[in-house]
KOLRO-469328 format. One record per residue: x, y, z of N, C-alpha, C in turn; residue in one letter. Coordinates in steps of 0.02 Angstrom, whole numbers, padded with zeros to 5 digits, always signed. Layout:
# residues N
XYZXYZXYZA/...
***
This chain:
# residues 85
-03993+04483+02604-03950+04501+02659-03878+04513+02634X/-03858+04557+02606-03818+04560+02574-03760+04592+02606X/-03796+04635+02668-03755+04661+02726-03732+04622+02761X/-03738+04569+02747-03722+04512+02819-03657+04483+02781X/-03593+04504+02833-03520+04492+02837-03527+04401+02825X/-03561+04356+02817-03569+04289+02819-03585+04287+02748X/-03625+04323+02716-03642+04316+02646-03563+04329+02603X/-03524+04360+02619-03474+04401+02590-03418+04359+02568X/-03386+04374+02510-03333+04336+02514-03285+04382+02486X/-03210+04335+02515-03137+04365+02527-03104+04418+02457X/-03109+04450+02476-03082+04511+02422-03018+04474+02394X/-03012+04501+02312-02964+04503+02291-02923+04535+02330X/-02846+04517+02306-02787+04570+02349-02789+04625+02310X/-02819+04629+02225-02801+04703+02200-02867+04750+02248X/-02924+04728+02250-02982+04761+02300-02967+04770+02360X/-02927+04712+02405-02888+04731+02466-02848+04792+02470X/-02800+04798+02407-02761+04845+02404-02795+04906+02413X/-02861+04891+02376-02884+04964+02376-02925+05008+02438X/-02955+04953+02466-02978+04959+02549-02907+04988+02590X/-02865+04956+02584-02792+04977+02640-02791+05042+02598X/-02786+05059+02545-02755+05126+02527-02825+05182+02558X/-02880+05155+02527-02926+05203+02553-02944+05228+02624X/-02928+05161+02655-02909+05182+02756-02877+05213+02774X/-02820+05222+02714-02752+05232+02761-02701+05284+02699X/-02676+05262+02657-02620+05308+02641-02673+05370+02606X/-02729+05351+02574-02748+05391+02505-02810+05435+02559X/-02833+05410+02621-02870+05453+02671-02938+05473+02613X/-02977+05425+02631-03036+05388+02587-03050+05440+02514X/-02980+05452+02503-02998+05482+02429-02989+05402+02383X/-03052+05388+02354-03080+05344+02316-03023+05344+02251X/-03015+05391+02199-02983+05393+02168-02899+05375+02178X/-02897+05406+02203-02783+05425+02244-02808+05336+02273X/-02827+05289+02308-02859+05219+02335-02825+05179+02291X/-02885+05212+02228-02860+05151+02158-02800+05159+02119X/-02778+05206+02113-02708+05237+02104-02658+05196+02135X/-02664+05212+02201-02606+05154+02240-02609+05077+02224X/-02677+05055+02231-02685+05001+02219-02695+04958+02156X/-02666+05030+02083-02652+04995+02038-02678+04980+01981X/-02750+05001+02003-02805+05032+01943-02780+05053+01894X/-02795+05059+01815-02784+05061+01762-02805+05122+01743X/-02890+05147+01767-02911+05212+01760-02941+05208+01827X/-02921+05264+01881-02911+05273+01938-02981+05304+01950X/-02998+05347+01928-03045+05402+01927-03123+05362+01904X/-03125+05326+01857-03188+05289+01855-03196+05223+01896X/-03133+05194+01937-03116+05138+01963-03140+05142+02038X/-03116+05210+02073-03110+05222+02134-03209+05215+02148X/-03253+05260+02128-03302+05265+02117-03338+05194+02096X/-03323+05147+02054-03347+05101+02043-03348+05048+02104X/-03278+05050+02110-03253+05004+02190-03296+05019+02247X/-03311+05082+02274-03342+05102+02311-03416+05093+02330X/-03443+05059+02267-03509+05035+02247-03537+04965+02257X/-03478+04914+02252-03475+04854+02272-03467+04824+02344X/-03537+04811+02366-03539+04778+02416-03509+04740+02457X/-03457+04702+02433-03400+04672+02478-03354+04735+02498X/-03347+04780+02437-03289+04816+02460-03317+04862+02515X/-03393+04876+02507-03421+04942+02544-03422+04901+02624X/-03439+04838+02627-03445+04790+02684-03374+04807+02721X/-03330+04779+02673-03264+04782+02704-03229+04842+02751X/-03239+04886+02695-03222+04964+02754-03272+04968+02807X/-03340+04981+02802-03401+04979+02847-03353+04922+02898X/-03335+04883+02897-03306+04827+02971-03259+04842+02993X/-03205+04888+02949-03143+04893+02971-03148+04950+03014X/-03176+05010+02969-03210+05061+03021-03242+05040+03092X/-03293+04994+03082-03311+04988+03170-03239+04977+03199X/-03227+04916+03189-03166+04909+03213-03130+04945+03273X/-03118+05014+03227-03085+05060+03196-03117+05097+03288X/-03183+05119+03269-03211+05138+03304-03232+05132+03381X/-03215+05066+03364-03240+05052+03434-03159+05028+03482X/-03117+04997+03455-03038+05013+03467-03026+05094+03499X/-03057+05157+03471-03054+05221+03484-03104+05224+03554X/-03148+05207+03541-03185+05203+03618-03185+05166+03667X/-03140+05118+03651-03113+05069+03713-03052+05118+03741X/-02997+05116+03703-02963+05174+03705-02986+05221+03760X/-03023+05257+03722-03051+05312+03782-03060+05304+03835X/-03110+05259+03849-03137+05225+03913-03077+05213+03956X/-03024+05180+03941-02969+05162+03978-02940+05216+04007X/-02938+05295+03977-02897+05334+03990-02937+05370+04035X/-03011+05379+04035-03052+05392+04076-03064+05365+04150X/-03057+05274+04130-03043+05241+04187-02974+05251+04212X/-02929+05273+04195-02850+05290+04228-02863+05334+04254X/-02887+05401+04237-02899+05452+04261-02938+05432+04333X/-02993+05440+04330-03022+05405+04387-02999+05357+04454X/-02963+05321+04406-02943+05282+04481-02874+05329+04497X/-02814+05366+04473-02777+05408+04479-02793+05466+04553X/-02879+05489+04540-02909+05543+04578-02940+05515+04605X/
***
């Protein structure tokens, strides 16, 4: 069970780094990720990172997150709408 967020444990901050860059500044370019976050060789790093199960866990959760924040979101503006008309 290796998918299971309970099996998992707490990322390094240099692997953290690289999750926040890949969410967010580097816009899941894997490579430009490890770059920000400091990688030594970026290009075989980004790809490697991406392979490791905590790290793949980690985005996979942040994304729902992510996702479902966006469809609550929605819903609300749908429900405004609605009660508005």
């Amino acid at each position: 069970m290796a998918d299971d967020p309970k099996n998992t444990r707490p990322l390094s901050p240099k692997r953290q780094g690289f999750v926040d860059a890949y969410l967010g500044e580097a816009a899941f370019n894997a490579t430009e990720a490890a770059r920000i976050a400091g990688y030594s060789s970026p290009m075989q790093q980004g790809s490697r990172l991406l392979s490791i199960v905590d790290v793949k866990t980690e985005i996979d959760q942040r994304l729902a997150k992510i996702k479902k924040r966006g469809i609550a979101l929605q819903q609300n503006r749908i429900d405004a709408l609605v009660n508005r008309h």
